[in-house]
N, C-alpha and C positions, 0 to 999 in steps of 0.2 A: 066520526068526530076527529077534527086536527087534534094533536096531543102537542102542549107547549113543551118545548124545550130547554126554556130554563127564561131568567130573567133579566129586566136590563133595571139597575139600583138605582136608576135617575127616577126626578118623578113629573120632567116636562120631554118631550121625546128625544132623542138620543141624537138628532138630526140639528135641536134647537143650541148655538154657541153660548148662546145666553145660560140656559138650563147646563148646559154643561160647567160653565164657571160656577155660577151658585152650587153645584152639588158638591164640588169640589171644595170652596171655601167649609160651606155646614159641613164635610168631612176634615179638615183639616185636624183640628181641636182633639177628637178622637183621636184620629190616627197618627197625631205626635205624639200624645201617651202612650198609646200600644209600641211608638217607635223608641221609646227611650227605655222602656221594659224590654224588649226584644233586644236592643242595644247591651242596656246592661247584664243580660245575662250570657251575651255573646262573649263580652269584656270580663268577664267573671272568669269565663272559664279557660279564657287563651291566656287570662293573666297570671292564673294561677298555676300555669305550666310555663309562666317565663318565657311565649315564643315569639320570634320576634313579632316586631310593632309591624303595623298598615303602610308606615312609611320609611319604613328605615332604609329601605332598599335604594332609596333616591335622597339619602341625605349622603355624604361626605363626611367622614370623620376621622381625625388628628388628637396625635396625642398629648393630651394637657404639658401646660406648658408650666411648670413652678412660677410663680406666683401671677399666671391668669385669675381673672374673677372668677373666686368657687360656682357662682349660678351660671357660667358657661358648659359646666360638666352635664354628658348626657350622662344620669346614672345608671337608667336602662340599660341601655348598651353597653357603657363600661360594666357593670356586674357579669358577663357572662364570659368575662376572659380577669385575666391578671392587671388590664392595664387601663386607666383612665382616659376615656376619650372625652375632644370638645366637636358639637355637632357644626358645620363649616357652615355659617349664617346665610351666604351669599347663593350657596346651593339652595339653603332653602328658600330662599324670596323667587325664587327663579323656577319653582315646581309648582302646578297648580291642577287642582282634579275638579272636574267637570261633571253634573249631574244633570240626568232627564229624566222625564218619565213621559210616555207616549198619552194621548189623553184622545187618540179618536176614540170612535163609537165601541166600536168592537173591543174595546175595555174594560168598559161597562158590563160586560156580561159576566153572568153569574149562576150555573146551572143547581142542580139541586143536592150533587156532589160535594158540591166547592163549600168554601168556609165564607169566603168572601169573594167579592167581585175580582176581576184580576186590577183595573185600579185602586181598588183600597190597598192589596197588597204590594204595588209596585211602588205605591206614595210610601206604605208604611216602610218600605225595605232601600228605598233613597232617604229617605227621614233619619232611619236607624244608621244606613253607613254614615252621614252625615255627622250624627252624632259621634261616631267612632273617629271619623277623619278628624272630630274638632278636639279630642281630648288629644291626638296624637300632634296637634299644632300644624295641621295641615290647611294651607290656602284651597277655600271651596268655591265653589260657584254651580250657578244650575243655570243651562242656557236657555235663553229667552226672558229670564224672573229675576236672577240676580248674577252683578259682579261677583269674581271671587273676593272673597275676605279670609281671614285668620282671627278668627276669634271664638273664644273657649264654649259660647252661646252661640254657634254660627248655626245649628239646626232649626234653633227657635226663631232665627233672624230669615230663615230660607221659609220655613211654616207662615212666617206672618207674612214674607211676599208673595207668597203661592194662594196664601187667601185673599189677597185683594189684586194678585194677578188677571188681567183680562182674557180674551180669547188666545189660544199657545196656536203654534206654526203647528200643521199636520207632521213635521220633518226638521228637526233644529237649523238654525243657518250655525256653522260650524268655523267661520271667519273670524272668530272671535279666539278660537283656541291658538294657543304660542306653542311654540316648541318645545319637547320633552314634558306635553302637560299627560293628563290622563281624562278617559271619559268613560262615563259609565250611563248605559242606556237599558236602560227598563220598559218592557214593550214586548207584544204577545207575537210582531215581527209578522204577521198576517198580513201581505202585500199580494198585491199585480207581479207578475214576473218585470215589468218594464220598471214599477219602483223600486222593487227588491234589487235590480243591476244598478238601477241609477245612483241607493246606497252602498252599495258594495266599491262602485267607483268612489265613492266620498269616501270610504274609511282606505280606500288605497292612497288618496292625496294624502290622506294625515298621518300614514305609515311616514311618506317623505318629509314630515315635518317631524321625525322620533316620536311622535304621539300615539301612546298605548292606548286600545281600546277592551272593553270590558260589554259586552251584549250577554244582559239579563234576559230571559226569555220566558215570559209567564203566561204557564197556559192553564187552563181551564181543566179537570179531569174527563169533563163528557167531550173533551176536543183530541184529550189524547186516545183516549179508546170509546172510541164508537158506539156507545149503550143504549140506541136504540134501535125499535122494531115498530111494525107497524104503519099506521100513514102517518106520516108529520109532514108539518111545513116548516121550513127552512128559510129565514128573514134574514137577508143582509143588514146588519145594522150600519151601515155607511149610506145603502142607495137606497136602501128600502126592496131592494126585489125580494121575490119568493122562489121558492122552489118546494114543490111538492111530489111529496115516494108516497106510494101506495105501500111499499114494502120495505123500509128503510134498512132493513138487518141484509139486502139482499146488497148492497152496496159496501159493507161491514169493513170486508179485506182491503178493496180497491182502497176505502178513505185510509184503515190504519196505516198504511205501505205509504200511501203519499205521504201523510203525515209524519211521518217516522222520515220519511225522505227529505223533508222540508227541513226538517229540526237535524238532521246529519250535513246537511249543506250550510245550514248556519255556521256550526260548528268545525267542518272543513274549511270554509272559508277564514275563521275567527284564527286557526291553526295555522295557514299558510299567510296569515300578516303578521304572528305571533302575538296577537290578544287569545282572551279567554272568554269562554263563554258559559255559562251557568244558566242549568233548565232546571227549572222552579215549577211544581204543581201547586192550584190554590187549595190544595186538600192536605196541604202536610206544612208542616212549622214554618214559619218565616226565617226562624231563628237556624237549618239548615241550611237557605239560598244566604242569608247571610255570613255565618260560618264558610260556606264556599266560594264566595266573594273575597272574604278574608282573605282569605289563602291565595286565589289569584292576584291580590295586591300586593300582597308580600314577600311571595316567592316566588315570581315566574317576571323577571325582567324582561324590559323590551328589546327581541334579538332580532327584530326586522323583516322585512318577508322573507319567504324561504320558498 
């Protein structure tokens, strides 16, 4: 007897674009609550240690000037020195971060490890940065679903285009981004060697346009280590093919080694443009890939390829 492998959370097949919008909207709802609790407890705790903000790295700032308008004063950033700063307005109209979340099939999956599907938790952990970027006054946008904006509700504003958004590109068009913006892509990164290059050339063109990128990488835990044995079938959730082991533990090392390979070349790659990249299991908190997102927004400027 085949032994299932785990499951796919839609409930028309994973091939149908239609079923895939509808599962995504019926998810929405949920998973902006889960995103603004995960949000705020990430906010709780960076804030209570006073470190800097998501954005402060790409604002400008001058020192107040006797008798400028008091609501010019950032008082975040002044508190951590002696001296009153105002945050330089023109810098900020001019910086803009970008959000995706990958939505093919193979996202959907959901083994028996996992908490949740890898797209419930990719929605949820765009949802939640969002939130964070909107308290920090940062211009958002999600390619393909909405323009950037700036405003203090921009999460809620991005949840309600995502639920009545139609079919998404397999692959963002990326023409849209301007210079010195940022992008952050959420995606389990499971490609063809010929589309894996063909991205990797896209995120070299937006190096030349100062544009930092951020690759979230969420994986499954029966994708990182190999936990079966026995005969399974193995279903591409993209073509549908199969592949059947009689002996699947005997295959064990060969998969872990690739995989582990796959996920070091992201991450070499992500190095030598100077983005960051953040691997995320769906069996541990959200509120960790978040926390480590943080931190690659705030402390690790764009120094260009190397």
């Amino acid at each position: 007897m085949v032994q299932p492998v785990g499951t796919s959370v839609e409930t028309l097949p994973a091939r149908s674009v239609l079923g895939r919008s509808r599962a995504r909207a019926a998810l929405i709802p949920d998973l902006l609550v889960e995103a603004q609790r995960v949000a705020n407890n990430v906010f709780a705790g960076w804030h209570g240690r006073r470190r800097r903000g998501i954005g402060e790295n790409f604002w400008q700032f001058r020192p107040y000037v006797q008798g400028e308008n008091l609501a010019a004063i950032d008082w975040r950033r002044s508190a951590r020195d002696d001296h009153v700063y105002v945050r330089d307005r023109e810098w900020q109209a001019s910086h803009t971060i970008w959000l995706w979340v990958d939505e093919s099939p193979s996202m959907l999956y959901q083994s028996q490890q996992a908490m949740v599907s890898k797209q419930s938790r990719a929605l949820v952990l765009a949802l939640a940065m969002a939130e964070l970027l909107a308290r920090s006054g940062e211009r958002i946008g999600w390619l393909g679903v909405s323009k950037p904006v700036i405003h203090r509700h921009a999460a809620e504003r991005l949840a309600e285009a995502l639920a009545t958004a139609g079919e998404q590109a397999a692959w963002p068009d990326m023409k849209a981004i301007g210079d010195h913006a940022e992008i952050i892509l959420f995606s389990d990164f499971l490609e063809t060697r010929e589309r894996e290059a063909t991205h990797f050339a896209a995120f070299r063109d937006l190096t030349d346009k100062h544009v930092r990128g951020h690759l979230v990488q969420i994986v499954d835990p029966a994708e990182a280590v190999f936990p079966y044995a026995g005969r399974i079938e193995f279903r591409d959730p993209e073509t549908g093919h199969a592949l059947n082991l009689g002996s699947a533990q005997t295959v064990r090392q060969d998969y872990e080694r690739l995989f582990a390979a796959h996920t070091q070349l992201l991450a070499d790659y992500c190095a030598r443009l100077g983005w960051s990249h953040t691997l995320h299991h769906t069996d541990r908190l959200a509120s960790q890939a978040l926390q480590s997102l943080h931190i690659a927004l705030s402390e690790n400027p764009f120094e260009g390829v190397r």
